[in-house]
C-alpha positions in Angstrom: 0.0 0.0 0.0 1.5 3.3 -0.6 0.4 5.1 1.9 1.5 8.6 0.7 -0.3 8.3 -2.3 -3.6 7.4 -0.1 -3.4 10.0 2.2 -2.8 13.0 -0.3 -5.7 11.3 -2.7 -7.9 11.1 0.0 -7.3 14.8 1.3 -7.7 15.9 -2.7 -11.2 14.9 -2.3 -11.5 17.5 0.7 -10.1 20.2 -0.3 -8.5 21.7 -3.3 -5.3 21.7 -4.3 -4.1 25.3 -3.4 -5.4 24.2 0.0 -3.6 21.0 -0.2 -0.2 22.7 -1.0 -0.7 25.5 2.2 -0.3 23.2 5.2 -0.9 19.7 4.9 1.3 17.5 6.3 1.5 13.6 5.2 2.7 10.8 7.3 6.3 11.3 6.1 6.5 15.3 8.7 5.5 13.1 11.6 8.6 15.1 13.3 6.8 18.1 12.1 3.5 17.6 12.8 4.7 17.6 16.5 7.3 19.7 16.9 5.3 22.3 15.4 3.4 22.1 18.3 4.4 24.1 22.0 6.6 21.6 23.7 6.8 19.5 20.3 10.7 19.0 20.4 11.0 17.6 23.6 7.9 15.0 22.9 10.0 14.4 19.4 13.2 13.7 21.8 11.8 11.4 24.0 9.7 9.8 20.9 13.7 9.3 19.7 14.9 7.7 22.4 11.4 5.1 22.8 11.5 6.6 26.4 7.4 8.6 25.8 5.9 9.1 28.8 2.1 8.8 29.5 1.7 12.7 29.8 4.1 12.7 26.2 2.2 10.1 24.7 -1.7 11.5 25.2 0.0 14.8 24.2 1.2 13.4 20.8 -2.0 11.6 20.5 -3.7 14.7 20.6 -1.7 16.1 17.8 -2.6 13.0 15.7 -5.8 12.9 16.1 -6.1 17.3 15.3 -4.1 16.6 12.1 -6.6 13.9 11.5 -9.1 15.3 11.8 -8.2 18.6 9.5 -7.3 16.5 7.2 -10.2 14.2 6.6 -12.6 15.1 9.2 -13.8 12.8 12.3 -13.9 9.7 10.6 -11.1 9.1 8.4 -10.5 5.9 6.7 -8.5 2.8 8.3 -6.4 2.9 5.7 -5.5 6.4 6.5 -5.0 5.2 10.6 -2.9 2.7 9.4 -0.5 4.5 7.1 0.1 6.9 10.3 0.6 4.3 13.0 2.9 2.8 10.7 4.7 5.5 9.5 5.3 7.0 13.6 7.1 3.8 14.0 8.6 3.7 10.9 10.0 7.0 12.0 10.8 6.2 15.5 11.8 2.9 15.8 12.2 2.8 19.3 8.4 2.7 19.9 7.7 -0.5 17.7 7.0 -3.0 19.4 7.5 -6.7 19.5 4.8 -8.4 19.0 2.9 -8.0 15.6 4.2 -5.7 12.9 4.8 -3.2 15.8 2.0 -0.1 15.0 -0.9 -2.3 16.6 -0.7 0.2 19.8 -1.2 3.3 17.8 -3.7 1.5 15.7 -5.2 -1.6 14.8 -7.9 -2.3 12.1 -11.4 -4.2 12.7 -11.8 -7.7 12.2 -14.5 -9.5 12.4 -16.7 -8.7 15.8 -13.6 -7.1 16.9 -13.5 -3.1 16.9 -10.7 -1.2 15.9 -8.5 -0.4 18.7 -5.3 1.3 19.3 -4.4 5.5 21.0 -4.9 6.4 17.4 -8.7 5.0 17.5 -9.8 5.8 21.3 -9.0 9.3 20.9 -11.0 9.8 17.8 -14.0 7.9 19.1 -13.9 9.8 22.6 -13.9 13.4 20.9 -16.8 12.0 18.4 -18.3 11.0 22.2 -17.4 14.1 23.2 -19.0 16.4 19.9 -22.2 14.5 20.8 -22.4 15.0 24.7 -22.0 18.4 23.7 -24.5 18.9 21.2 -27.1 16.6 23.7 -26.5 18.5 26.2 -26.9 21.7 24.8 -30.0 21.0 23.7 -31.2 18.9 26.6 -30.6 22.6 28.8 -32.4 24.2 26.3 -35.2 22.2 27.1 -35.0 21.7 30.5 -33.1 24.1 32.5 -34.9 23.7 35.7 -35.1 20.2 35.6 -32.9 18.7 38.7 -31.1 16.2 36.8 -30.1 19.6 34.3 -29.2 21.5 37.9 -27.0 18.3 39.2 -25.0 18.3 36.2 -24.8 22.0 35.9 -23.7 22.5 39.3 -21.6 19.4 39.4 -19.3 20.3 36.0 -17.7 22.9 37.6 -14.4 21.0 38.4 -10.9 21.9 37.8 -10.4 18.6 35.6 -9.9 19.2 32.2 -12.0 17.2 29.8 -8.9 15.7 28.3 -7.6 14.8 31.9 -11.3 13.6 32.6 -10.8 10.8 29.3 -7.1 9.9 30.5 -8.2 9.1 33.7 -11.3 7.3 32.2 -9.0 5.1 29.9 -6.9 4.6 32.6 -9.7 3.2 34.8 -11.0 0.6 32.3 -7.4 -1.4 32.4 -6.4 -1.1 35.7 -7.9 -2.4 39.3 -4.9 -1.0 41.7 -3.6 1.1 43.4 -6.7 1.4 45.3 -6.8 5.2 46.5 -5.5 5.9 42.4 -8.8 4.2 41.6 -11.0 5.8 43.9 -9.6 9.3 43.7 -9.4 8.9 39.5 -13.5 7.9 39.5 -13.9 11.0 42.0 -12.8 13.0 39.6 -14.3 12.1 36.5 -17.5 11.4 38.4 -18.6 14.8 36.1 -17.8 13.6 33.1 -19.9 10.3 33.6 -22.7 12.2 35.2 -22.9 14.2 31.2 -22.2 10.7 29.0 -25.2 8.9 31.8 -27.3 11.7 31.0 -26.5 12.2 27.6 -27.1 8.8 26.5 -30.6 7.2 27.7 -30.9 4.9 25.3 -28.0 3.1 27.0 -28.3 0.1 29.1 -26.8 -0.5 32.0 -24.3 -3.2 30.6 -23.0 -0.4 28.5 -22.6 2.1 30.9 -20.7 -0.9 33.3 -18.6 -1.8 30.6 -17.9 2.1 30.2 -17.2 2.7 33.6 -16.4 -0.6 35.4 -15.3 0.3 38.6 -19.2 1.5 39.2 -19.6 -2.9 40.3 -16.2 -3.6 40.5 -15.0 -1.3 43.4 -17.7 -0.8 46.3 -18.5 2.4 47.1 -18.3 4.0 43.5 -22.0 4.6 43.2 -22.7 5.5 46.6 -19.8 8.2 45.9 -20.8 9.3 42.5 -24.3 9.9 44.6 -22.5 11.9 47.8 -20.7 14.3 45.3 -23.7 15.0 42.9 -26.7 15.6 45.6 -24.4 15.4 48.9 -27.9 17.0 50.8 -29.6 13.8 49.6 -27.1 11.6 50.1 -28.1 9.6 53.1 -31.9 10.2 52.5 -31.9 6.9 50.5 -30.9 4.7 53.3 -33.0 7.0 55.9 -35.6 6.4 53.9 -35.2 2.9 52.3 -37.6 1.1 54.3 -40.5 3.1 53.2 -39.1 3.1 49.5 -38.0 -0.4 48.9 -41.1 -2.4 48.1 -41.6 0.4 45.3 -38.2 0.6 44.1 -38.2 -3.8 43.7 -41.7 -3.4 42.1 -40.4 -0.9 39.2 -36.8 -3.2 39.2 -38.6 -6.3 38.7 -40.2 -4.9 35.7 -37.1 -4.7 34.3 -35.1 -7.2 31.9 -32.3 -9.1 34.1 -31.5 -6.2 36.5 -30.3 -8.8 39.1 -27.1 -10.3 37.4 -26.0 -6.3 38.3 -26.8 -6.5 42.2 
C-alpha cells in the first residue's frame, strides 16, 4: 500500500489543491506535525529515544488525532490510521513493538466482531463521544433548564479537571484495578464527566454504561460516591428512607429485563 499516495488522494477529495499545497502534512513530517506544536521537540526527543511518557504520549496523541481530523474530518479511513501508525514507527523505531508488525498500539484495524482499537482510534472515538455530549447536552438545557437532573450536572461540572484529563483518567480506569486510593480518587474526579455521557445517552443500558465505567460494580462504594458528590444533601436520605421506599423501588426493578445479574 502506498500510503502517501492514499493519504494525499484522499485529502484531494476534501479540499483543493491550493489548499492541499498551504499546510498539509502527510505521514512522512510526523517530526513536524509535532514539533510544530508548543513543547513539540522535547515529545519528538523522547519519541527518539522510545523513552514517551504517559503525559508525552496523550499529548502526541492529541496532535494525531487534530491533524486527522483537519485533514479528513472525524472519521477518516482505516487505511488512513494505518499508514500513520505505521509511519510513527517507521520514523521512531524505538516505539515498535515486538509483537505484531509493531504499529498495533497506535492503531489496529477491525476484524470480524472485533473493533478497531489502538491510542490512534480511542482518541478519535472519545472526541466523536465528546462532539455528541455536547450537542445533547446543549439541547437537553435548552429544554430543560430547571429540571434537577439539568441542575446536578450544571452544578456538578464545575471541576478543575480538564476534559482531556477527565478521558485519561477514564482510559486509565478501564485497564487497571490498583492502586486502590489511584482508583478511587481517579472515579472522583471524572465522576462529572460520567454524570454528562449517563445523561446524555438514555438509550444506554446499564451493561453499556458498566462496561464504560467498570469500577461502578467492580469497586464498592463507587455509586454511593458518585451519589454523595452529585446531591451530597440527599445523600443519606436513600438509606434513611429505604424502608419506606423499597417495596416500590423492587416493584419498578422487577419490571425490568435481568436487573439482578447487576446486584
Amino acid at each position: 500500500m502506498n500510503c502517501n499516495l492514499l493519504l494525499k488522494t484522499a485529502s484531494l477529495t476534501m479540499r483543493s489543491s491550493q489548499q492541499l499545497h498551504q499546510g498539509v502534512r502527510h505521514p512522512k513530517n510526523i517530526k513536524e506535525i509535532i514539533a510544530a506544536q508548543t513543547g513539540g521537540d522535547e515529545i519528538v526527543h523522547q519519541m527518539e529515544t522510545g523513552l514517551l511518557p504517559h503525559r508525552s504520549r496523550l499529548q502526541a496523541v492529541r496532535i494525531f488525532e487534530s491533524h486527522l481530523m483537519e485533514m479528513f474530518g472525524d472519521r477518516p479511513s482505516s487505511d488512513v490510521k494505518l499508514c500513520l501508525a505505521k509511519a510513527i514507527v517507521d520514523q521512531f523505531p524505538l516505539l515498535r513493538d515486538e509483537d505484531g508488525e509493531g504499529y498495533e498500539a497506535w492503531f489496529t484495524s477491525s476484524r470480524g466482531k472485533h473493533c478497531a482499537t489502538g491510542y490512534i482510534e480511542e482518541r478519535l472515538r472519545n472526541v466523536r463521544k465528546r462532539c455528541k455530549n455536547r450537542a445533547v447536552l446543549a439541547k437537553a438545557k435548552e429544554a430543560s433548564s430547571s429540571s434537577l437532573l439539568s441542575t446536578v450536572t450544571l452544578n456538578y461540572t464545575t471541576t478543575e479537571v480538564t476534559h482531556e484529563e477527565a478521558e485519561s483518567m477514564t482510559t486509565w480506569l478501564k485497564y487497571n484495578k490498583e492502586p486502590l486510593a489511584q482508583v478511587k480518587e481517579f472515579m472522583e474526579k471524572t465522576a462529572a464527566s460520567r454524570a454528562v455521557y449517563v445523561r446524555s445517552h438514555p438509550e444506554e443500558t446499564v451493561a453499556t454504561i458498566v462496561d464504560e465505567y467498570p469500577h461502578l460494580l467492580a469497586t464498592p462504594g463507587m455509586i454511593e460516591q458518585d451519589f454523595r458528590l452529585m446531591l451530597p444533601e440527599a445523600a443519606d436520605a436513600l438509606f434513611l428512607k429505604w424502608g419506606q421506599m423499597s417495596d416500590g423501588i423492587f416493584e419498578y426493578a422487577n419490571k425490568q429485563n435481568n436487573w439482578q445479574q447487576y446486584e
